[in-house]
N, C-alpha and C positions, 0 to 999 in steps of 0.2 A: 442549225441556228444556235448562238449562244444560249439564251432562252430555255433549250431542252436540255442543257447540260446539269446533269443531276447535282451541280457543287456550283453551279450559278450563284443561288441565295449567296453559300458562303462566302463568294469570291466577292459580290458586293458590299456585305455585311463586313470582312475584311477591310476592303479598300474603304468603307466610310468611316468606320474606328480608326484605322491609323492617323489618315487625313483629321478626324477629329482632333487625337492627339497630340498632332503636332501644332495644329492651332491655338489647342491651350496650354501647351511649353514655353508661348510665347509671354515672359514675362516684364509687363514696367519697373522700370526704373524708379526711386526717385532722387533727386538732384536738389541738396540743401545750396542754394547759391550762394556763394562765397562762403561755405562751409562752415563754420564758426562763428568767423566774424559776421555771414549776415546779409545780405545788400545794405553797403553803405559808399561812402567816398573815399576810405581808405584802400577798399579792394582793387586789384587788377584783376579784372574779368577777364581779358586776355588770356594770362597767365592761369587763371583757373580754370578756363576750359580745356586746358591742353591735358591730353590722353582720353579726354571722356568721349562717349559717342552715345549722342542723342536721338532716342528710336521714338518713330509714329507714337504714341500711347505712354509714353515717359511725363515723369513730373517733374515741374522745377518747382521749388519750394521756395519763394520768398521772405524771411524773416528781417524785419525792423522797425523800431517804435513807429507806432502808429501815430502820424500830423507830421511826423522827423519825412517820411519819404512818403514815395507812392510807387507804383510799377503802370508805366505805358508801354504796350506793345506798340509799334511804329513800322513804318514803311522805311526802307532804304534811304531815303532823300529825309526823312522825319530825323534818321537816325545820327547820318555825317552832319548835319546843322543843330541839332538839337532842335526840331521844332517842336513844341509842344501842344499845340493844339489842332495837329492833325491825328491826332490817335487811333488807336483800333481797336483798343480794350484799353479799359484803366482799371487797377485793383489797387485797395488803398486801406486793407484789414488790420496790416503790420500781423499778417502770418496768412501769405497767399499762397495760394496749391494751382499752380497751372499746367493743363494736361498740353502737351504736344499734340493736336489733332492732325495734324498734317507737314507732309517734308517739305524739307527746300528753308532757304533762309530765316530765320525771326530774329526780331530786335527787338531788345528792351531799353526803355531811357526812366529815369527818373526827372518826373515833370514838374519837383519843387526848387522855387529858386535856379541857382546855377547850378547844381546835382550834376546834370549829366556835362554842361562844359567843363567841367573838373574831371570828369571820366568814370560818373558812373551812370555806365551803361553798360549794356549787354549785346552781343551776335552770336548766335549759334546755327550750323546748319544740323538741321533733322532728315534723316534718312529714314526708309520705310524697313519694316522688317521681312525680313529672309526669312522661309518657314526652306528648313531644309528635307 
């Protein structure tokens, strides 16, 4: 039986420290959105996301005068219409930290004024992390 193997201990004691390890290699991101400039109406968010890759537990960083914008996450149909009052979060600090809790599509719209029919919005899809 494995059990009576005199290097049992160690071999568990091994395989939970690496496994450990590699768990906490896995490090966030964070993701100033529209770098610079900010979330605002002159960014192309499009164009900004391209090369970046967005992991489970990553942050996007929101910066912009506070009453000037807001940030709504949105449903898919929320997002191609601009609807605004079906929301899923609002944050509205003008300096928001949003953790990515989970993969697959999010949208962001700006629910002041025309903000998002002018084009500021947001899509990203989030993939989960690979512990290799």
């Amino acid at each position: 039986m494995l059990a009576d193997n005199p290097y049992y201990s160690m071999i568990v004691l091994y395989l939970l420290l690496t496994t450990s390890f590699n768990i906490l290699d896995v490090r966030a991101t964070s993701f100033v959105v529209g770098d610079g400039d900010g979330w605002n109406l002159f960014t192309n968010f499009t164009n900004w996301t391209e090369g970046k890759l967005f992991h489970v537990g990553d942050i996007l960083v929101f910066n912009y005068e506070k009453g000037s914008h807001n940030v709504m996450q949105v449903n898919s149909t929320a997002y191609t219409s601009c609807i605004k009052d079906a929301y899923i979060s609002l944050s509205n600090s003008g300096n928001d930290s949003l953790v990515l809790s989970e993969p697959g599509e999010i949208q962001y719209i700006c629910g002041v004024g025309d903000h998002c029919e002018n084009g500021q919005k947001l899509t990203i899809n989030v993939v989960p992390w690979m512990v290799s």
